[in-house]
C-alpha positions as CSV (number, residue, x, y, z in Angstrom):
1,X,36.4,-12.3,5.9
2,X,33.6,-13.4,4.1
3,X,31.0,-12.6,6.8
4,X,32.2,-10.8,10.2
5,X,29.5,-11.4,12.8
6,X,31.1,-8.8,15.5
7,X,30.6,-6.1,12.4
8,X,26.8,-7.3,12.2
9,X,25.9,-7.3,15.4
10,X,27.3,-3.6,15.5
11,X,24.8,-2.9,12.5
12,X,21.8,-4.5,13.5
13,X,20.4,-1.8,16.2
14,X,20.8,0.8,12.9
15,X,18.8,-1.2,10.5
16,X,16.5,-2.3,13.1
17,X,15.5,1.5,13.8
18,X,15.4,2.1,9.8
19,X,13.1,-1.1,9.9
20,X,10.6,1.5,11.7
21,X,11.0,3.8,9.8
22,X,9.7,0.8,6.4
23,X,7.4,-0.6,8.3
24,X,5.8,3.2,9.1
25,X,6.0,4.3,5.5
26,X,4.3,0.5,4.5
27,X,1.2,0.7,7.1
28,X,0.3,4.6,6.0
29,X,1.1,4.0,2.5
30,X,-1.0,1.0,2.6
31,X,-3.9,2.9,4.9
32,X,-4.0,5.9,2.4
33,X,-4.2,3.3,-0.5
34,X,-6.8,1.0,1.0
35,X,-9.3,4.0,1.9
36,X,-8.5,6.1,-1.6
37,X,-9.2,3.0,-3.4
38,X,-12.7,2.1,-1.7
39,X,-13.7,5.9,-2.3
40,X,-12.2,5.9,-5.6
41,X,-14.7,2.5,-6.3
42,X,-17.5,3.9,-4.8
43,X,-17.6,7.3,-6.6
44,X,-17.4,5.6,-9.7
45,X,-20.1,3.5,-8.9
46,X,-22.4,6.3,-7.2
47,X,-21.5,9.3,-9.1
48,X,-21.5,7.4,-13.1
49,X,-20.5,10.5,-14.5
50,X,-17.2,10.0,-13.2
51,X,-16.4,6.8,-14.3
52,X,-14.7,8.1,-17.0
53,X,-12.3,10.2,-15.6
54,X,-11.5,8.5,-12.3
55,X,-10.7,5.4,-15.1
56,X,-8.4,7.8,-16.9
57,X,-7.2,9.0,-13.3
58,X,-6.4,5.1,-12.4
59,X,-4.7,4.4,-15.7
60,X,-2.6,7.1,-15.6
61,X,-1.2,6.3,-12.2
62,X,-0.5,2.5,-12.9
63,X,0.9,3.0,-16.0
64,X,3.7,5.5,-15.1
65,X,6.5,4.3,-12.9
66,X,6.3,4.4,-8.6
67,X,9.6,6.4,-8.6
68,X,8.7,8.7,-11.4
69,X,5.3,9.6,-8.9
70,X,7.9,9.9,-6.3
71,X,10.0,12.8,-8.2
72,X,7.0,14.4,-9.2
73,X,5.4,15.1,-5.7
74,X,9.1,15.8,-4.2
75,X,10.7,17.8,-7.4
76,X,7.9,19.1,-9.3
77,X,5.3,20.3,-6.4
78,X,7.3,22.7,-4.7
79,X,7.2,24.6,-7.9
80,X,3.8,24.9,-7.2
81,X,4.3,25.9,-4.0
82,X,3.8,22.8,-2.4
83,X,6.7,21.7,-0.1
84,X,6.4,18.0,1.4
85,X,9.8,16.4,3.3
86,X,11.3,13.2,1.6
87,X,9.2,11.2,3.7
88,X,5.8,12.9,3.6
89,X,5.9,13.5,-0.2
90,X,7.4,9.4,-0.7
91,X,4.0,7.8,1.8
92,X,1.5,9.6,-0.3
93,X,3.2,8.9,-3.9
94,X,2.9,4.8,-2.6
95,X,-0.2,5.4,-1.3
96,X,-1.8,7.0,-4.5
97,X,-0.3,4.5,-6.3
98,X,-1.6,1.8,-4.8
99,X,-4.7,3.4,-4.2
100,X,-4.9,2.8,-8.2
101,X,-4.7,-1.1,-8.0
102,X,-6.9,-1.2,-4.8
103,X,-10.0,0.7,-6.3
104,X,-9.8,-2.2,-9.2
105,X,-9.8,-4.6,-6.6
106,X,-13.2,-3.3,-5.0
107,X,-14.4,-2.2,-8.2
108,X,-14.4,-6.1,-8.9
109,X,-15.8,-6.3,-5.8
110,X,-18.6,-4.7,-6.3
111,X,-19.2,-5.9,-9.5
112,X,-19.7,-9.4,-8.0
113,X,-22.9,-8.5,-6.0
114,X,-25.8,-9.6,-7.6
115,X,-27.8,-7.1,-9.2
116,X,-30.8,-8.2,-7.2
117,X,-28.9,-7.0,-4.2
118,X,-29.3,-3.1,-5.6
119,X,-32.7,-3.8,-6.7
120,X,-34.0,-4.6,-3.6
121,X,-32.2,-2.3,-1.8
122,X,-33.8,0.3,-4.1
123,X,-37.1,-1.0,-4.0
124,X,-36.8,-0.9,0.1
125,X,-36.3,2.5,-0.3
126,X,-32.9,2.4,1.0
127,X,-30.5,5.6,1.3
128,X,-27.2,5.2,-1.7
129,X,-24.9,5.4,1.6
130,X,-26.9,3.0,3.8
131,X,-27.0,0.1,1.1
132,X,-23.4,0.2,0.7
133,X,-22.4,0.6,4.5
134,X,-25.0,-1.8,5.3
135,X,-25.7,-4.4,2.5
136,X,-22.8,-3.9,-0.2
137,X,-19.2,-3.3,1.6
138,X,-19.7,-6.2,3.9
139,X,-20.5,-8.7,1.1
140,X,-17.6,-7.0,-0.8
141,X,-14.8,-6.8,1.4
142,X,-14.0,-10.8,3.1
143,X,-13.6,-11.8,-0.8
144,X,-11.0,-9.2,-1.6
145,X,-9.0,-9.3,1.4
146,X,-5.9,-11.7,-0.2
147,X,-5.7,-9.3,-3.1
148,X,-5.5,-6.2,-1.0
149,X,-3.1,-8.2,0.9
150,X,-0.7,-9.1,-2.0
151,X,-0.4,-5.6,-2.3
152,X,0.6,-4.8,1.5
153,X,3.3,-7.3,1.0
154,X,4.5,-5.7,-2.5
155,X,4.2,-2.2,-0.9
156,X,7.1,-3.3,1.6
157,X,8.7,-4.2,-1.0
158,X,8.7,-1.1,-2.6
159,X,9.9,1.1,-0.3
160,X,13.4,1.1,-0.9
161,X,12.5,3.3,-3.8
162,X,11.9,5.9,-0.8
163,X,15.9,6.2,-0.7
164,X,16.0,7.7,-4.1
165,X,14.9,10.8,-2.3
166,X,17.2,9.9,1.1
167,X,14.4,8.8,2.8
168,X,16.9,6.7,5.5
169,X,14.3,4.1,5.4
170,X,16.2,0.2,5.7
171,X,17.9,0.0,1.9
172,X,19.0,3.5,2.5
173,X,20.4,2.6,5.5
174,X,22.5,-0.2,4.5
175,X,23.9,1.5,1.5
176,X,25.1,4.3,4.0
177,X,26.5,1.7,6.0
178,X,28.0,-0.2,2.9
179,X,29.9,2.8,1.4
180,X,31.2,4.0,4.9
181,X,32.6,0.3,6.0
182,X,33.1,-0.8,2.3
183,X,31.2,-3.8,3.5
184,X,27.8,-5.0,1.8
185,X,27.1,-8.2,2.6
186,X,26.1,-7.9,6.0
187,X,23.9,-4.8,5.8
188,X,22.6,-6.1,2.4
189,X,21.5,-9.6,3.6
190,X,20.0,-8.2,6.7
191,X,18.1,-5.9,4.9
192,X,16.9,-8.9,3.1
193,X,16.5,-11.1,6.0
194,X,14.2,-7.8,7.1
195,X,12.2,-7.8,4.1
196,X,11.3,-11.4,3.9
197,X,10.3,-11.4,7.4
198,X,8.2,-8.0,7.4
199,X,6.6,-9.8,4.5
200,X,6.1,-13.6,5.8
201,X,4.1,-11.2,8.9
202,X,2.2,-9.7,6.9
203,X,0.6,-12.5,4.8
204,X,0.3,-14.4,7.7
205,X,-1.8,-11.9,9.3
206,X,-3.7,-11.6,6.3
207,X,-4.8,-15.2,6.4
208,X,-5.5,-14.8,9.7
209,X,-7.9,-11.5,8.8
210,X,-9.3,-13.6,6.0
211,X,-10.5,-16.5,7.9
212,X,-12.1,-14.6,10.7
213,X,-14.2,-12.3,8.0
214,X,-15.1,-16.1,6.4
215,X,-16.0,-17.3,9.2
216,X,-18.2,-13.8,10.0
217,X,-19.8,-13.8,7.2
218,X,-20.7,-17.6,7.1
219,X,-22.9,-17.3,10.0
């Protein structure tokens, strides 16, 4: 049979517990990501001295592959002593490389603010940390949120990379599954099915997170 629908109702508790274990690896990738990237942005900004290297640091990380970043921190660290589990070492290689796109996001951000902003804040005498908590991060943030958003949904979409390094995360899963039934195309379009869901959510509360900072900020 094409499709047996007694062999996918069998599968479905499986994948849905490996669905956790994405949508775990998604939400701390993306957390570590979202907060590297704002201090990333604001260093630069603060500290000018190390806009150079933290640029360097950013370029670096975009422009070498997700699964080669994933190696490294599983393969290559513990020969520097540094042990991390398949799942540990896979979260923070995402979230550093993400953390790489988001800090260009803010650092756009923040180069949006007028330059009177900082002026007056300066001339107010205004601690560095208490015109960016206070004046700069909430102007910053509402206009950015679809862009950090975009890369929530691409960062579920790049965890299957996880299984490289048998992380039994969904694709992982249903690859075991496939090569122990010799069946694919249930586990394969569910895993699909999954992913377009998880991804449809996300964006959806996005727009919803977008609106309500709009309408925040428009009072």
């Amino acid at each position: 049979m094409m499709w047996d629908w007694s062999f996918t109702f069998e599968i479905l508790p499986t994948l849905a517990s490996a669905a956790i274990i994405t949508v775990e690896a998604t939400l701390i990738g993306f957390v570590i990501a979202a907060l590297l990237g704002l201090v990333l942005a604001l260093v630069r900004i603060a500290i000018p001295w190390t806009a150079w290297p933290i640029s360097v640091l950013v370029e670096l990380i975009r422009s070498t592959p997700l699964l080669i970043q994933i190696f490294f921190l599983y393969f290559v660290f513990p020969k520097f002593g540094v042990v991390l589990d398949a799942f540990t070492a896979g979260v923070i290689a995402i979230g550093l490389h993400y953390a790489a796109y988001c800090s260009e996001v803010y650092r756009a951000g923040f180069d949006n603010i007028p330059r009177g902003q900082w002026e007056a804040s300066i001339a107010l005498n205004l601690p560095q940390w208490a015109t960016f908590r206070d004046i700069i991060i909430p102007q910053v943030i509402p206009p950015i949120v679809p862009a950090l958003g975009n890369y929530l949904v691409a960062l579920f979409k790049e965890t299957p990379l996880l299984s490289a390094i048998a992380v039994l995360e969904l694709m992982q899963t249903a690859k075991i599954i496939g090569s122990d039934t010799f069946r694919y195309t249930e586990p394969m379009t569910l895993v699909g099915l999954f992913f377009l869901v998880m991804s449809l959510v996300s964006a959806a509360i996005i727009r919803v997170l977008e609106r309500l900072l709009n309408r925040r900020t428009s009072r």
